[in-house]
C-alpha positions in Angstrom: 14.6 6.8 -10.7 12.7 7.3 -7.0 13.2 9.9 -4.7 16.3 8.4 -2.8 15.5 10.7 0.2 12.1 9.4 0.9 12.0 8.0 4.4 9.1 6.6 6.6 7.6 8.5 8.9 7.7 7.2 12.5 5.4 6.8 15.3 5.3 10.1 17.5 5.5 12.2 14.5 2.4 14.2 13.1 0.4 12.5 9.6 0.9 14.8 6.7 -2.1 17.0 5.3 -4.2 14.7 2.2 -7.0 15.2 0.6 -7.7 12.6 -2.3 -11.1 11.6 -3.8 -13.2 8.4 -2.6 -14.1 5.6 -4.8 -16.8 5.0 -2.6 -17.9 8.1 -0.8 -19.5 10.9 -1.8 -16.9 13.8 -1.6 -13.1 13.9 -0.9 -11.3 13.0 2.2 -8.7 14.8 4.1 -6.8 14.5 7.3 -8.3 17.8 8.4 -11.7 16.0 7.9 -10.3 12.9 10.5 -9.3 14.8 13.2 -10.3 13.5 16.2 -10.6 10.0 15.0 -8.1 7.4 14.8 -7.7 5.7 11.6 -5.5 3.2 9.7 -4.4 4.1 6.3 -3.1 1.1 4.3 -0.9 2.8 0.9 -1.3 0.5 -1.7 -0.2 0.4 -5.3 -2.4 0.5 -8.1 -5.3 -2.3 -8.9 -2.6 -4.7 -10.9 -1.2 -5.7 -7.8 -2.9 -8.8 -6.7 -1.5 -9.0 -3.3 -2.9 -5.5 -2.4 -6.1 -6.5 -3.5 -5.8 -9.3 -1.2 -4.8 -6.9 1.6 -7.6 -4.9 1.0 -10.3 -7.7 1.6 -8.3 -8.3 4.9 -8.7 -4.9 5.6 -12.6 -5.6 4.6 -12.8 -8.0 7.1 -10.8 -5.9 10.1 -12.9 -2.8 9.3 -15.4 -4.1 11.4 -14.1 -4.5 14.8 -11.8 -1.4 13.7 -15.2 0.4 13.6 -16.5 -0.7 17.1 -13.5 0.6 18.9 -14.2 4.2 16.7 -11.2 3.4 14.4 -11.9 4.4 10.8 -10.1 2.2 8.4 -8.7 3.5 5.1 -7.0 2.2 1.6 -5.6 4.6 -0.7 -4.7 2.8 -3.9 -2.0 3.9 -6.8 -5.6 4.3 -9.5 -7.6 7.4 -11.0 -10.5 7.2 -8.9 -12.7 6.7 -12.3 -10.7 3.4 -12.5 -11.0 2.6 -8.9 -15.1 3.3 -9.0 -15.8 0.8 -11.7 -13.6 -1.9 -10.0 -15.6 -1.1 -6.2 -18.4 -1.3 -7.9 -18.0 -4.8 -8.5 -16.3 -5.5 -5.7 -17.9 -3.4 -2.4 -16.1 -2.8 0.7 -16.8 -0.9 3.7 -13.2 0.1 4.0 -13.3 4.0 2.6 -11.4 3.4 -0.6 -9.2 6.9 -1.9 -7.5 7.1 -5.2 -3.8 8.4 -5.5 -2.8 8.0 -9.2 0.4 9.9 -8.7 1.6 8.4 -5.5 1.6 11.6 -3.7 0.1 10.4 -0.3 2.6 7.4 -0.4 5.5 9.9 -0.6 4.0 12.2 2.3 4.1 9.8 4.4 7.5 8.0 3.4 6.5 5.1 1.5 9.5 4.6 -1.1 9.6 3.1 -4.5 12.2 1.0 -4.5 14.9 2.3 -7.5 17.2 0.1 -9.3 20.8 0.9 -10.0 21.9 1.1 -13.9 23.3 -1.6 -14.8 26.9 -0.1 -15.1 26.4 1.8 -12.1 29.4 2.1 -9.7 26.9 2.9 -5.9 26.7 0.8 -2.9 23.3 -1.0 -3.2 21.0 0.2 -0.1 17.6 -1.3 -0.5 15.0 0.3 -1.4 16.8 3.2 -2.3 19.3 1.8 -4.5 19.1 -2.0 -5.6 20.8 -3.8 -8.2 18.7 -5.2 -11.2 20.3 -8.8 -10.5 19.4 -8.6 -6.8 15.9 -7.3 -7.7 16.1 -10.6 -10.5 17.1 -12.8 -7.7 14.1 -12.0 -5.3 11.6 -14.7 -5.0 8.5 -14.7 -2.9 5.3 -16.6 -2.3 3.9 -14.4 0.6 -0.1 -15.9 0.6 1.6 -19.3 0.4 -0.8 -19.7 -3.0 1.9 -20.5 -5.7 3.5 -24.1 -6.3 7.1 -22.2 -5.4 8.1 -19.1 -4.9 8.5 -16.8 -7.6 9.5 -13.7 -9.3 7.5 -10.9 -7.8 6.5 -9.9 -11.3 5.9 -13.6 -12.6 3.5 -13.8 -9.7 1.6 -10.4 -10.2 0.9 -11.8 -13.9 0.0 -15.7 -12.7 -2.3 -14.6 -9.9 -3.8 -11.9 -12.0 -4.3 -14.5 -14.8 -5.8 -16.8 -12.3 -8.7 -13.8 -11.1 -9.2 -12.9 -14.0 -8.4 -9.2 -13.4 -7.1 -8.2 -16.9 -5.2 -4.8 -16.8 -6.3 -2.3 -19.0 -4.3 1.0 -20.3 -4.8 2.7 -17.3 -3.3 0.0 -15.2 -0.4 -0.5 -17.4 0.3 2.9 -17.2 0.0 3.1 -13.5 2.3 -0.3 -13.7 4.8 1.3 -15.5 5.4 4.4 -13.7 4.9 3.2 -10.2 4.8 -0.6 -10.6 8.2 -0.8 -7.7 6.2 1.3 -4.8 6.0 0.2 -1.6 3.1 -0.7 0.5 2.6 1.6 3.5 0.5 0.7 6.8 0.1 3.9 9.0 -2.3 4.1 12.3 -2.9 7.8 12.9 -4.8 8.7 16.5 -6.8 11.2 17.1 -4.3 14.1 17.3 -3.3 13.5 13.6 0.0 11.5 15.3 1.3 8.3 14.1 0.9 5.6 16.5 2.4 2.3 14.6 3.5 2.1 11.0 5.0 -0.7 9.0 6.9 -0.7 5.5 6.5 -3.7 3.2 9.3 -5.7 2.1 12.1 -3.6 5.1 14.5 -5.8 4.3 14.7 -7.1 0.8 12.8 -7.6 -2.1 12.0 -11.0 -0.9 9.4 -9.9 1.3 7.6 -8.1 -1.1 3.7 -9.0 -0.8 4.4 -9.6 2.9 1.6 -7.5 5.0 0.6 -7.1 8.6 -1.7 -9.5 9.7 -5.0 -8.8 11.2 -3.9 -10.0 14.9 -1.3 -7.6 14.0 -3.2 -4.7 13.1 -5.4 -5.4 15.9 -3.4 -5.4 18.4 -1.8 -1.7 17.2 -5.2 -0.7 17.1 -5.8 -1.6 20.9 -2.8 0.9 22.2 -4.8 3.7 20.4 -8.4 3.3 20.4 -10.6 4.8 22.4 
């Protein structure tokens, strides 16, 4: 089960030390390395997860006019950096991409992974925390407003994956299976290593899963902070 006690970190408190490898940069990157540039970080889960992919080529397309007010944009994604290579190969992006395979940066910074209950489990359910499998069951979601109706989270993960193309392999699975309920993190740091703005996916229930920051709203975060 997660880490109960994980909590998000909150604006006016300092980012926590990383330094993870680059999928697309020579040599690792760390928060000692950023210091006196503002950046967004985006935690994402692994590859399998179509709507992070999607989020990602949002964040392609804000990275831009991120980078002409001198804030550097950043994606860490739930994938062995060999993994994550091959795939940015194919699919290039300015954003700096880092690999996390053990979720370690999404826990610094207080990204949870949502837990569910056992089934003959007695707690008060307190999402993400502690859910219920049924309520989990329940959730429905169509957050890109791509799918006929709104569906299972999982159901869609496998229908828009089918419908890319993108075909897990072991690795994914096994990223999938240990990590598959994290919880996207968005986190804009300035140039004292502070946090400045920070939103959790899906705050509220598991029906708002896939649901990310748009890029007015990232934009105008970035516009309190940049310099």
């Amino acid at each position: 089960m997660a880490d109960r006690t994980v909590q998000p970190l909150q604006p006016g408190q300092p980012a926590p030390a990383f330094e993870l490898a680059s999928a697309n940069r020579d040599g690792p990157v760390s928060l000692a390395s950023l210091r006196g540039r503002p950046f967004l970080i985006g935690l994402f889960r692994g590859l399998h997860c179509p709507f992070c992919r999607r989020q990602m080529r949002q964040f392609s397309s804000v990275e831009p006019a991120l980078r002409a007010v001198g804030v550097e944009t950043l994606a860490v994604v739930n994938t062995p950096v060999e993994r994550a290579r091959l795939y940015f190969r194919f699919q290039p992006t300015p954003v700096t991409v880092l690999a996390d395979p053990d979720c370690q940066t999404h826990r610094d910074f207080g990204a949870p992974q949502a837990a569910l209950l056992p089934p003959e489990s007695t707690e008060t359910p307190e999402w993400p925390h502690r859910t219920r499998p049924a309520d989990f069951a329940a959730a429905r979601i169509n957050p890109t407003g791509e799918l006929a109706e709104p569906m299972h989270p999982m159901e869609a993960n496998e229908l828009l994956n089918a419908r890319e193309g993108f075909e897990p392999d072991e690795t994914d699975l096994r990223i999938f299976a240990e990590h598959g309920t994290q919880l996207v993190g968005h986190f804009l740091v300035d140039a004292a290593g502070i946090i400045s703005w920070s939103e959790i996916e899906a705050r509220f229930g598991p029906d708002e899963l896939g649901v990310f920051p748009s890029a007015a709203e990232i934009m105008t975060a970035v516009k309190r902070v940049a310099t």
